[in-house]
C-alpha positions as CSV (number, residue, x, y, z in Angstrom):
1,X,182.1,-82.0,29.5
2,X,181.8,-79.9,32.8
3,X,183.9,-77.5,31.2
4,X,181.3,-77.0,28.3
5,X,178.8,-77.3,31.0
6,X,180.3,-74.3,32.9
7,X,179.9,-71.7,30.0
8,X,176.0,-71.9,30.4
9,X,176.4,-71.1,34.2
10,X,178.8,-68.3,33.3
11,X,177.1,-66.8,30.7
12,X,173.6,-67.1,32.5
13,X,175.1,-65.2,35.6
14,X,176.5,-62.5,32.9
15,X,172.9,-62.0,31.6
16,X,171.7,-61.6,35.5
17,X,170.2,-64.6,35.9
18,X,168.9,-66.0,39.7
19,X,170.0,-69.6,39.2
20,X,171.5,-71.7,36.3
21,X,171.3,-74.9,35.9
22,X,172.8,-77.0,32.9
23,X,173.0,-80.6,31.7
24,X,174.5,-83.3,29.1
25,X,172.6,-86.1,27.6
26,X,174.2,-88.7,25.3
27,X,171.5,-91.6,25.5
28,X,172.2,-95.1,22.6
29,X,169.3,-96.8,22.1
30,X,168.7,-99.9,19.7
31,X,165.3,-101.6,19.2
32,X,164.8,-105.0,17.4
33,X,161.4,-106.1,16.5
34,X,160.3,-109.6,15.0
35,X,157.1,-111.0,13.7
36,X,157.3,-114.7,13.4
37,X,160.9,-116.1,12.6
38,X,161.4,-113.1,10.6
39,X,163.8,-109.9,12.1
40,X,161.3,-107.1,10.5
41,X,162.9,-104.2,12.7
42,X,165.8,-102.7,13.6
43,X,166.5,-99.2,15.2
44,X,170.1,-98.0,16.0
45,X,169.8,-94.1,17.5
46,X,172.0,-91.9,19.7
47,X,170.6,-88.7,21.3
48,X,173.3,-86.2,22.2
49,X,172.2,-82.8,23.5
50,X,172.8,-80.1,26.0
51,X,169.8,-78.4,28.2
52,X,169.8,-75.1,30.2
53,X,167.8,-74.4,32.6
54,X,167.6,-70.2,34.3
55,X,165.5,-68.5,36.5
56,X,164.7,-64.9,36.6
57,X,162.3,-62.6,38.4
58,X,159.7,-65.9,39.3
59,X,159.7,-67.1,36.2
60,X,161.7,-70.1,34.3
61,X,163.0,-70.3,30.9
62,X,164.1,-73.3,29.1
63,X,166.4,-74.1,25.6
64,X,169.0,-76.4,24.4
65,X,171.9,-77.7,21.5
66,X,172.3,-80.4,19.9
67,X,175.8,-79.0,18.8
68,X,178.2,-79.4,21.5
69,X,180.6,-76.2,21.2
70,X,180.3,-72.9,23.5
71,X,179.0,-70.9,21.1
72,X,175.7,-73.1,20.8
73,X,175.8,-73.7,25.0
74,X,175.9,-69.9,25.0
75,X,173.4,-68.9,22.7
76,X,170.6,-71.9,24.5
77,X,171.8,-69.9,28.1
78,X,170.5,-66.8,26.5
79,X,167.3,-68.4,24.8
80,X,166.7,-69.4,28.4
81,X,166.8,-66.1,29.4
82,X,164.8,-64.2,26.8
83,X,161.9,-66.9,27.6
84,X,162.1,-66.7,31.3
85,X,162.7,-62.6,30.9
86,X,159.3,-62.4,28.9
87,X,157.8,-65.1,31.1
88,X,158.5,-63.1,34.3
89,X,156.0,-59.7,33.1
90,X,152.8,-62.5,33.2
91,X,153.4,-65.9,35.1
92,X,150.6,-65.9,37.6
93,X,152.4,-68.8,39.6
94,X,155.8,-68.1,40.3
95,X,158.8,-70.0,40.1
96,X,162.1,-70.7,42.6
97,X,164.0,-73.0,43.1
98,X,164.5,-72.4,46.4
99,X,168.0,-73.0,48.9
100,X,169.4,-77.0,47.9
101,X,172.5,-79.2,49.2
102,X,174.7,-78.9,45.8
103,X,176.7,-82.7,45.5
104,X,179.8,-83.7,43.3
105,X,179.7,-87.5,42.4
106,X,181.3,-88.3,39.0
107,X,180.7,-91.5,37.0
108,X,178.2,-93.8,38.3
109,X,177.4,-97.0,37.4
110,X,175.5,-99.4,37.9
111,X,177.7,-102.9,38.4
112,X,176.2,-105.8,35.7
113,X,177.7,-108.4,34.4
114,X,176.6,-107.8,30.7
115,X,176.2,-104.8,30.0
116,X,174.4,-104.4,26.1
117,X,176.9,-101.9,24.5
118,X,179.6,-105.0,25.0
119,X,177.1,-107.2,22.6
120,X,176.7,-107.5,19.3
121,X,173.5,-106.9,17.3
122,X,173.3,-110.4,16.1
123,X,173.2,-111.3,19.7
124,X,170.7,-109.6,20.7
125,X,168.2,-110.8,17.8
126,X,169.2,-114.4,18.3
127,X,167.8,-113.9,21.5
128,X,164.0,-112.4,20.1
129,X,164.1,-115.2,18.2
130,X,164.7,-117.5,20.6
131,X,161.9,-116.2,22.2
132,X,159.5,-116.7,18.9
133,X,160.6,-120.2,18.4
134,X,159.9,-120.8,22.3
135,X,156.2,-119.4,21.6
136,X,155.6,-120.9,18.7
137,X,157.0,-124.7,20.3
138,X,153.7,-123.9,23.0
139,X,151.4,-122.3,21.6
140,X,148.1,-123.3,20.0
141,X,146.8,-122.4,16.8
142,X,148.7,-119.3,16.8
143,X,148.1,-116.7,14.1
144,X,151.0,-113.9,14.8
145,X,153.5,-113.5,17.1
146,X,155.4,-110.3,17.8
147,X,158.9,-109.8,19.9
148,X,160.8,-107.1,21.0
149,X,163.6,-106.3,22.3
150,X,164.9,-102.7,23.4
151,X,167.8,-101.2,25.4
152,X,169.0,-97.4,26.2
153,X,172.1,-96.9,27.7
154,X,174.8,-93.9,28.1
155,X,175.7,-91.0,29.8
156,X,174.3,-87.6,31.9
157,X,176.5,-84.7,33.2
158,X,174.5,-82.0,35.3
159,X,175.8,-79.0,37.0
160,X,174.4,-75.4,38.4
161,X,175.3,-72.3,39.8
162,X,175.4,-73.5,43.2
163,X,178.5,-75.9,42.7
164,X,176.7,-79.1,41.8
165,X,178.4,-81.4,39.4
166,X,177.0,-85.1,38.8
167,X,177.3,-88.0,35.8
168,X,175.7,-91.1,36.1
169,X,175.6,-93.5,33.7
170,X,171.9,-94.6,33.3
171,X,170.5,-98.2,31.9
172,X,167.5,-99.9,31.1
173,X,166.9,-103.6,28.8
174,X,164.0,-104.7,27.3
175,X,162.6,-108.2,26.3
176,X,159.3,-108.7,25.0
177,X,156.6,-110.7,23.3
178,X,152.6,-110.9,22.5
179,X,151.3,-114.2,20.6
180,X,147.7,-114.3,19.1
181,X,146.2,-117.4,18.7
182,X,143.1,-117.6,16.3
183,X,140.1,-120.2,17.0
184,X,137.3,-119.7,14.4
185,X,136.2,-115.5,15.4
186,X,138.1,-115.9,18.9
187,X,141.0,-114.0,18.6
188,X,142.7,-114.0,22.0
189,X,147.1,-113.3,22.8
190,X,149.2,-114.0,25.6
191,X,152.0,-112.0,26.5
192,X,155.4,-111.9,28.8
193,X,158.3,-109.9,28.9
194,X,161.0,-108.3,31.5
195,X,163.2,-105.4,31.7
196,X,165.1,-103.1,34.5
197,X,168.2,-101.6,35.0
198,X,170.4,-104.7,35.0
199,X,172.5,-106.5,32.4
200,X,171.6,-108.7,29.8
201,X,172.5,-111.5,32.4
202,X,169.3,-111.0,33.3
203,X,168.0,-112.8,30.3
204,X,170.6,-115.7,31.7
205,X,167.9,-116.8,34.5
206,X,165.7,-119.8,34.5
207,X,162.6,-117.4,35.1
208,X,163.4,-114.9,32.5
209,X,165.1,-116.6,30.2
210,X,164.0,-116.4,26.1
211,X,162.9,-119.5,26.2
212,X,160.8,-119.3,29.7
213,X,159.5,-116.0,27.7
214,X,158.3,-117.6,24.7
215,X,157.0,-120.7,26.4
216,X,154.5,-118.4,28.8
217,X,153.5,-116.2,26.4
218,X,152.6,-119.2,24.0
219,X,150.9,-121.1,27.0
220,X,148.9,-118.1,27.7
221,X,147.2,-117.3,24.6
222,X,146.9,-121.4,24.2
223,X,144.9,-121.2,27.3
224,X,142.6,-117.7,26.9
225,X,141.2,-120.1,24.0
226,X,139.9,-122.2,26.3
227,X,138.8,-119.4,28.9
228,X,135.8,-117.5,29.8
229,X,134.8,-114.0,29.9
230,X,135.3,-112.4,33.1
231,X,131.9,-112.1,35.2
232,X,130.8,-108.7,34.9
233,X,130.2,-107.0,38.5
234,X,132.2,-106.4,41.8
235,X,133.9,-109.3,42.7
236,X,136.8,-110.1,45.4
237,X,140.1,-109.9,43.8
238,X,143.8,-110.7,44.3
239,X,145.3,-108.1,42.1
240,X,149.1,-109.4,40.5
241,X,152.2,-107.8,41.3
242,X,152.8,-106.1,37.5
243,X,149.1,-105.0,37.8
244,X,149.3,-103.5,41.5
245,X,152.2,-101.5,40.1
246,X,150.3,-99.9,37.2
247,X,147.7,-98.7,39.7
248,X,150.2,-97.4,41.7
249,X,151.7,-95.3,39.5
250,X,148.8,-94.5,36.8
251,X,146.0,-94.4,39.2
252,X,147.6,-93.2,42.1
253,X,150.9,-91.6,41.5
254,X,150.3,-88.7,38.8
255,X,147.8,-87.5,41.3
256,X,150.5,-87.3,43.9
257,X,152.8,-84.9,41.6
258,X,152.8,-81.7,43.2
259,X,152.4,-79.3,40.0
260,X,149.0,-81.0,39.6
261,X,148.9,-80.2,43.0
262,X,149.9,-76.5,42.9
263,X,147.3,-75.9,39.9
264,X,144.2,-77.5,41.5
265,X,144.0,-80.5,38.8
266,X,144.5,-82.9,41.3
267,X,142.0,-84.1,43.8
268,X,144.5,-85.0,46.4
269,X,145.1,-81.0,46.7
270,X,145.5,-80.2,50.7
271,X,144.5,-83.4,52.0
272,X,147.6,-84.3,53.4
273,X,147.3,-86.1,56.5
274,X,143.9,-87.6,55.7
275,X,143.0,-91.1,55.8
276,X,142.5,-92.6,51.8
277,X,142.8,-96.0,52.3
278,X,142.8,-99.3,54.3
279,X,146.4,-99.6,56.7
280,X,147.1,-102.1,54.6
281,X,147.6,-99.4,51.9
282,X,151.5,-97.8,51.7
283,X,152.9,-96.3,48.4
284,X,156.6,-95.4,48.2
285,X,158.2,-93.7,45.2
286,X,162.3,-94.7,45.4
287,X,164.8,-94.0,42.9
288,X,167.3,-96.6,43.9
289,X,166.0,-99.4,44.7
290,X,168.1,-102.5,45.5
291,X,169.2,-103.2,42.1
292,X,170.4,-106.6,43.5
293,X,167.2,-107.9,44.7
294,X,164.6,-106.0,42.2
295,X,164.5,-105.1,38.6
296,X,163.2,-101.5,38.5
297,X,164.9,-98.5,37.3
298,X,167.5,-97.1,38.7
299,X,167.7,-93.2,39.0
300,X,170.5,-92.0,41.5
301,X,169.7,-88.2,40.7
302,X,167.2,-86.2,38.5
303,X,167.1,-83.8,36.3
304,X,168.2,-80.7,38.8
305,X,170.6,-82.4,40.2
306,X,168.9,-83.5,43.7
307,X,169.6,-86.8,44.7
308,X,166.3,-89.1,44.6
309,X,164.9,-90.2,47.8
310,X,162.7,-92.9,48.9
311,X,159.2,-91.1,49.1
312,X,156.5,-92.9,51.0
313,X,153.2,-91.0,49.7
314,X,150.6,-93.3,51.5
315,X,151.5,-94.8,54.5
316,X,149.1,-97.1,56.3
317,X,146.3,-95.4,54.1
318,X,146.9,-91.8,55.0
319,X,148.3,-89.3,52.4
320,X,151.7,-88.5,53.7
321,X,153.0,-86.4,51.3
322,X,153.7,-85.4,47.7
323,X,156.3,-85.8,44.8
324,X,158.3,-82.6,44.2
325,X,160.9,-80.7,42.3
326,X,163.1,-77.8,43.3
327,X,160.2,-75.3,42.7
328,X,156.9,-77.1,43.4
329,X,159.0,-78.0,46.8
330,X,159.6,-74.1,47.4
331,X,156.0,-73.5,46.7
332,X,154.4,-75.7,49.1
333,X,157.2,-75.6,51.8
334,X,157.5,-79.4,51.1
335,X,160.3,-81.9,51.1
336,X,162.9,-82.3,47.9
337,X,162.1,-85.9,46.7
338,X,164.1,-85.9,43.8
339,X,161.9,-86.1,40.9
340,X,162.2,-83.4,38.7
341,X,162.8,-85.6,35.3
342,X,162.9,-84.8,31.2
343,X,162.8,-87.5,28.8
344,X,165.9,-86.0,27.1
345,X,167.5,-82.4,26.3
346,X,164.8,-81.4,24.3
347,X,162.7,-80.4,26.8
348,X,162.9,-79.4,30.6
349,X,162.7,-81.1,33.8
350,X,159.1,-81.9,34.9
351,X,157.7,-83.3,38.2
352,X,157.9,-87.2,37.5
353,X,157.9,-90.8,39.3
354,X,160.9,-92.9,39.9
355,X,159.7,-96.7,40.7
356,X,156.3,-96.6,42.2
357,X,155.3,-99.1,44.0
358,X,152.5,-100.8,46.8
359,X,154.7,-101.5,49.7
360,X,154.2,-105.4,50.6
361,X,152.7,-107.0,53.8
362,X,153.0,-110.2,55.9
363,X,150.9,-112.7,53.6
364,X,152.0,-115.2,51.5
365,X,150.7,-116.0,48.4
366,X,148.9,-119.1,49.8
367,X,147.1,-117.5,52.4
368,X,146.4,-114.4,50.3
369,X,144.3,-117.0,47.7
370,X,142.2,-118.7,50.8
371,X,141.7,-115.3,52.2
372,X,140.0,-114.3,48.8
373,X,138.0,-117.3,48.7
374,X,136.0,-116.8,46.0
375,X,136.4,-114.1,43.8
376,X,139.0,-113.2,40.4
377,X,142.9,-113.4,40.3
378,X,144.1,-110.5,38.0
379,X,147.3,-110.9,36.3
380,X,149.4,-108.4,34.1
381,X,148.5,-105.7,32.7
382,X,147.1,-105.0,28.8
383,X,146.6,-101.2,28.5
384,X,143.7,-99.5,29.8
385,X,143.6,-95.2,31.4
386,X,143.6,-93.3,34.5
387,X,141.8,-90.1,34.5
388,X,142.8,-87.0,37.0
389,X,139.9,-87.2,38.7
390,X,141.7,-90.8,40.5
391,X,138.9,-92.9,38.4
392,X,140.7,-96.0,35.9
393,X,139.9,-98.5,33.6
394,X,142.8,-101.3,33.2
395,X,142.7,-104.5,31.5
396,X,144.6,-107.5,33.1
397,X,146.6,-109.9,30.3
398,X,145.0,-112.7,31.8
399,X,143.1,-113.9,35.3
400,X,141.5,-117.2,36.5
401,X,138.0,-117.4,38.2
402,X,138.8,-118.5,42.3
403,X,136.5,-120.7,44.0
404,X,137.8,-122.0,47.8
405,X,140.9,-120.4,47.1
406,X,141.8,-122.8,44.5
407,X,141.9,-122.1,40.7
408,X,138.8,-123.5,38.8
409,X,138.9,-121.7,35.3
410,X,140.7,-119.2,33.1
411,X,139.6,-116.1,32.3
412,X,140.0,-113.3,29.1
413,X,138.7,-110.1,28.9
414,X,139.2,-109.4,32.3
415,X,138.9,-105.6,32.9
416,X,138.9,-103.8,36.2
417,X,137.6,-100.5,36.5
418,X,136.5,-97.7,39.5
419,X,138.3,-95.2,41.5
420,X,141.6,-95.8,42.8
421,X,140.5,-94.2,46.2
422,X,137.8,-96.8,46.6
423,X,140.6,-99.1,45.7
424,X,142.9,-98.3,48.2
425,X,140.1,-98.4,51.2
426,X,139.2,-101.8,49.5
427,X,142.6,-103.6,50.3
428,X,142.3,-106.2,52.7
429,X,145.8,-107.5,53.1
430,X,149.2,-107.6,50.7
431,X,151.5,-110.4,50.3
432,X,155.4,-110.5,51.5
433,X,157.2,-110.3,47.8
434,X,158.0,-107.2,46.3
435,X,158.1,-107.5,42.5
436,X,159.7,-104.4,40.3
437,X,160.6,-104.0,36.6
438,X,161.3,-101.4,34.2
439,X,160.4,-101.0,30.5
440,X,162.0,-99.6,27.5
441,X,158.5,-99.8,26.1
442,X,155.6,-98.1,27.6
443,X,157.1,-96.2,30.1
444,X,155.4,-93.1,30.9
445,X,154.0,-90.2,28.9
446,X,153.5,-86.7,30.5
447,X,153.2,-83.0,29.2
448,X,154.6,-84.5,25.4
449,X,157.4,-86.3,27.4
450,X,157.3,-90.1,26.2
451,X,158.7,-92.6,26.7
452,X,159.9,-91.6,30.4
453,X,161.9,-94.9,32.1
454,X,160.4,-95.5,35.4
455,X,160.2,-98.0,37.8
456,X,156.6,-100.0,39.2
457,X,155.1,-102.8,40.9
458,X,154.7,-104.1,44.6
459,X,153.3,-107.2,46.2
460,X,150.0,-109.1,45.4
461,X,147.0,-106.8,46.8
462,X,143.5,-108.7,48.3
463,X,140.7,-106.4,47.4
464,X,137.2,-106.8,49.1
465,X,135.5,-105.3,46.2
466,X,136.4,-104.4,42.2
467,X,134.1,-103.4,39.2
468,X,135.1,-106.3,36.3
469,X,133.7,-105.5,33.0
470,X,131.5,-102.8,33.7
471,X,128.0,-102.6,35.4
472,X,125.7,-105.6,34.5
């Protein structure tokens, strides 16, 4: 594949070109979805393409082939060219990629004990349904329930014209499920799931097992039928590790990626140095993670072929630094962190997160919940936005209403909402656990890129003051 890989750099530096850069993507994926006992769904697809990336004269132009013979790798180097040619008479911001350290490491992996491609699909819907029958053993005047299950798994080969050559091979499982129980016009659902890069042994453990799956997710909804609507108002919280992560990345992180930051969009534009949040606030954005002690996603390299690096962003409240590629790095004389990321070889590397996450503290849980007293414990996360402007409206899967740091009732509808900047000056303590996962589902969206793989979480956050559920 380098070989093929090569005729893009040659041809490139035939045409002129400043800087070439080419790459390989052969991606399986397979989704199974369920509703009830019933298999509904089931999607087999393999995405096999070839990207090249060129620079010329300050400007970049991007194409790619989905046939893999020189003739198309040629005629995508010269597409690239012709775009980044007609690009270079008008950009107003221009583009290089600057001086790099050029790598060769060959064939990656990541070391599981089952990987999916070595399972059939009849295994892998035995275990969605395992997961219904789970739910539907413990939960409570259920009405649907819905389960998925989703995996992507193969191959990436990148090389330039400075001597870089790198594969990896990447990986990412999915198990999921959302039950909705009905009581007269309450319609509430409870939902669990897990994924990272990590084998289908992860499936295997007592905590994320099917069955454990099924049963919480059945419990939950079972329970929200019995709950309360959060209290509208600001209210002490103890925010959830899943839920901590979503700010981290939604809230936080996208304002942190330096072409925002180049354009202006971003409101963290030149305040490096200044003091956000609370020193109980860090942020780090990692791409390898220890895969033996967390489930996030692991990303060795990106899509230029710069190894990833473990980014803090935020450290002890103050804004540290931001998340760059090759050219955003060049442009503000900033650091390489190793996030320049596509989706696949359809389109070209952007400036993306790796696993975002709140970095924990020196609580445990214990203390965290008698430190908050009396106030909401926010669990999960159910959807909800971030806006550019660092303001967010997120919806927890489910909370419970703390009175003398012990649990007195469950809540639904619990929504939080604010600025993440008020957030971060808000925190009050985090506990000693870090907590990451990965999702095949969801993942994240950016410039018509979706779903991006990424990584997110952290430790539980104590929050002096957040909006629930709007103003009274």
């Amino acid at each position: 594949m380098f070989d093929l890989l090569q005729r893009a750099i040659r041809k490139g530096e035939k045409l002129g070109v400043g800087f070439v850069e080419a790459r390989y993507d052969d991606f399986s994926i397979r989704e199974i979805q369920t509703e009830m006992e019933e298999v509904r769904d089931v999607k087999t697809m393999r995405r096999v393409g070839i990207g090249v990336n060129v620079y010329y004269k300050g400007a970049s132009g991007y194409s790619f082939a989905t046939k893999l013979s020189k003739k198309a790798v040629e005629e995508a180097t010269e597409r690239a060219f012709n775009i980044a040619k007609a690009s270079s008479m008008t950009a107003k911001i221009k583009r290089d990629p600057g001086q790099a350290k050029s790598y060769e490491e060959k064939g990656l992996k990541l070391a599981v004990k089952k990987h999916p491609q070595d399972f059939s699909l009849s295994f892998k819907k035995d275990m969605a349904l395992r997961t219904v029958k789970a739910a539907k053993e413990h939960g409570k005047n259920v009405s649907s329930i819905t389960c998925r299950y989703g995996e992507l798994s193969g191959e990436k080969y990148f090389t330039n014209s400075e001597g870089t050559q790198i594969s990896w091979s990447p990986l990412v499982v999915d198990l999921r499920i959302q039950v909705v129980s009905k009581l007269g016009d309450l319609l509430v659902d409870g939902r669990d799931g897990m994924g990272g890069s990590c084998g289908l042994e992860l499936f295997e453990t007592s905590e994320y097992s099917p069955e454990k799956i099924g049963e919480n997710a059945g419990k939950w909804a079972a329970e929200k039928l019995e709950a309360k609507p959060a209290p509208p108002g600001k209210h002490r919280a103890l925010c959830e590790n899943r839920l901590v992560g979503v700010l981290a990345h939604e809230s936080f992180g996208h304002l942190t990626e330096s072409d925002f930051v180049v354009s202006g969009m971003s409101p963290l534009a030149g305040k490096i140095g200044q003091q956000l949040g609370s020193e109980h606030a860090t942020i780090i954005d990692e791409g390898t993670p220890d895969m033996g002690r967390y489930y996030g996603f692991w990303l060795p390299f990106d899509d230029e072929g710069m190894k990833t690096t473990k980014a803090t962003v935020v450290e002890r409240g103050k804004l540290v630094g931001y998340l760059n590629s090759r050219d955003t790095a060049t442009a503000m004389k900033g650091v390489l962190t190793g996030n320049a990321r596509a989706v696949n070889c359809n389109f070209p590397p952007i400036v993306r997160m790796k696993n975002t996450y709140f970095s924990p503290g020196d609580l445990t849980l214990g203390e965290a919940m008698e430190l908050l007293d009396t106030g909401i414990y926010a669990i999960g996360t159910a959807g909800g936005q971030a806006n550019m402007d660092g303001t967010f409206m997120f919806k927890a899967s489910r909370g419970y209403y703390i009175e003398k740091g012990e649990r007195k009732h469950p809540l639904r509808e619990v929504t939080l909402t604010g600025s993440i900047l008020d957030f971060l000056k808000n925190i009050e303590g985090a506990t000693k656990e870090l907590f990451l996962l990965s999702s095949y589902f969801g993942g994240c969206g950016k410039g018509e890129q979706y779903p991006l793989p990424v990584g997110f979480g952290g430790p539980h956050l104590l929050v002096r003051e957040v909006q629930f559920g709007g103003e009274k």
